[in-house]
C-alpha positions, 0 to 999 in steps of 0.5 A: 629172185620168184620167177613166174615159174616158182609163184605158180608151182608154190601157188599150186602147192599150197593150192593142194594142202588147202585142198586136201585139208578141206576135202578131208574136214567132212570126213573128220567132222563126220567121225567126231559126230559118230563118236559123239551119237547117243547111244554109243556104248550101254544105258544103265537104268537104276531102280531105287527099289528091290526086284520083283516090285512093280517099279523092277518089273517096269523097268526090265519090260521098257528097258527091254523095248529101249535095247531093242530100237537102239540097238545097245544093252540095256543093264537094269541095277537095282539100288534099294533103300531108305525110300529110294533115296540111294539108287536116286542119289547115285543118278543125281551125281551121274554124268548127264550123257544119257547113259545112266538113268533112274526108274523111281516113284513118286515117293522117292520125288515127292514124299521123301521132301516131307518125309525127310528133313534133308535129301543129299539130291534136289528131287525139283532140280537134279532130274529131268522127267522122262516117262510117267506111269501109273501105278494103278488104282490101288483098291480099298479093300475090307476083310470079308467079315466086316458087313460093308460093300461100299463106303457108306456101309463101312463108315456106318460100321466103323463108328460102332467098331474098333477099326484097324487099317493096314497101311504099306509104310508110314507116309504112304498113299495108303496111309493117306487113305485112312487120315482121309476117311477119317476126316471124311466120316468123322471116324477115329480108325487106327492107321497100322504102318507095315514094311510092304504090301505082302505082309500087310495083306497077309493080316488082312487074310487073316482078319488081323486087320480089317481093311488094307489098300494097295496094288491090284497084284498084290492083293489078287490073293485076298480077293481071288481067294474070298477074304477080302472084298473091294468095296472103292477105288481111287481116281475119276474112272473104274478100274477095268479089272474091278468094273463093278466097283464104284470109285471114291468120288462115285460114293461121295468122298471127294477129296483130291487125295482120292483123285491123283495119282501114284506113279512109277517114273523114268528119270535122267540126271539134270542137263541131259541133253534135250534130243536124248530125252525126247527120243528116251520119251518116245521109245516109253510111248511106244514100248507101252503099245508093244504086247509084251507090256500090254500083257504086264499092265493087264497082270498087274491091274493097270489101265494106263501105259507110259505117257511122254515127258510133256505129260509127265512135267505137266503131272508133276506140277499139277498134283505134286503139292497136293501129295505134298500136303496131303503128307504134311496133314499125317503128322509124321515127324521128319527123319 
């Protein structure tokens, strides 16, 4: 028989354990978030391309600011090859937590569609972007025996000469600019595919060649050194480094290739969640105010830093079919 006495003391017990249950879910809840936040062990950036390039160097400089603010390494590992496509494979099939991330160019993400007849990754589906970059304006560049200094001086030229126009891979921007300038001025120039810019600039010091586009950096040998001379420069502005070159659409060509951009751009798997890439997106934005960056940019003939993701989404959108027709229009047969 329950004496009042027994109800209360088991009332006051069980009175206890809901108690002590209760004070003690803010703790455990508490510790499962902890253990949950991003960043909680190192984020692993891979670069689709060697070191030592423009897209490497980009991600050792904001990945340096990233381990900065959230206070983990930041590990930069470089998985080159078939045009980016490994290294872009490899985060593709990564888990989507935060931790592994992808530093790419616009051929890898857009190109390569066309480039290739199949990719083991989904460019439109696997990835969410995160930071847009500018890779630069990429001069047009002649050698200086070709008696040309802006586009209409070259064309008059190349109709009465055998032209040959060094290009860094076959599907490339610069192999966009010879199809172009072709169609522009009636003109029948051979486009000479290289592997890179290096050696591609070499033949152009050389007069191997007689014109070339390309980055800035890669190409300050050529113009430091008078075998070469900028005569145009894609996009709608000047480029600060080369602010007495007009720009193709100043000179009359104004066809959209000459007016969108390459890019470098910091990628995370498909499903990361949306906080981690927002705060991912800020921290770009910021790093490229820092003057660390800055003073990289300024080295490589850049005038734009990092843009958020909304920009980035809004790129890709607008200007990638364009690449992508631009590159149908070369011919090239798909791999």
């Amino acid at each position: 028989m329950m004496t009042r006495d027994t109800t209360r003391r088991r009332l006051l017990r069980q009175g206890l354990t809901i108690g002590a249950v209760a004070a003690s879910a803010p703790a455990l809840i508490t510790g499962a978030g902890q253990a949950q936040a991003w960043p909680g062990k190192p984020v692993r950036i891979v670069v689709s391309y060697p070191a030592g390039g423009l897209t490497d160097a980009f991600a050792r400089a904001y990945g340096d600011h990233i381990s900065q603010k959230i206070g983990q390494p930041v590990v930069v590992e470089n998985k080159a090859g078939a045009a980016g496509i490994i290294g872009a494979d490899l985060v593709a099939k990564s888990p989507a937590d935060g931790y592994t991330l992808l530093f790419t160019i616009s051929t890898t993400m857009v190109m390569n569609q066309v480039l290739y007849k199949s990719l083991p990754y989904d460019p439109n589906k696997d990835f969410i972007p995160i930071s847009f970059m500018s890779a630069g304006h990429l001069p047009f560049i002649v050698h200086k025996s070709v008696p040309a200094t802006n586009l209409k001086e070259f064309a008059a030229w190349a109709k009465t000469n055998k032209v040959s126009i060094g290009t860094y891979a076959a599907g490339s921007y610069s192999h966009v600019v010879v199809a172009e300038l072709n169609k522009a001025f009636g003109l029948n120039m051979e486009a000479v595919h290289y592997r890179g810019e290096a050696p591609m600039w070499q033949d152009l010091a050389a007069g191997a060649i007689q014109a070339g586009s390309g980055s800035y950096q890669a190409a300050a040998g050529v113009l430091q050194s008078g075998a070469g001379r900028a005569i145009a420069v894609p996009q709608v502005t000047r480029m600060k480094k080369l602010p007495d070159v007009p720009t193709f659409l100043e000179q009359g060509v104004t066809a959209k290739a000459f007016q969108i951009r390459g890019w470098v751009g910091l990628f995370a798997p498909a499903g990361t969640p949306k906080d981690i890439v927002e705060r991912l997106s800020a921290l770009m934005v910021e790093g490229g105010q820092t003057p660390r960056i800055r003073q990289m940019l300024d080295t490589f003939g850049i005038d734009e830093p990092a843009t958020d993701n909304k920009t980035f989404e809004q790129i890709l959108k607008d200007e990638s079919p364009i690449w992508l027709d631009l590159v149908t229009q070369l011919g090239i047969m798909p791999q």
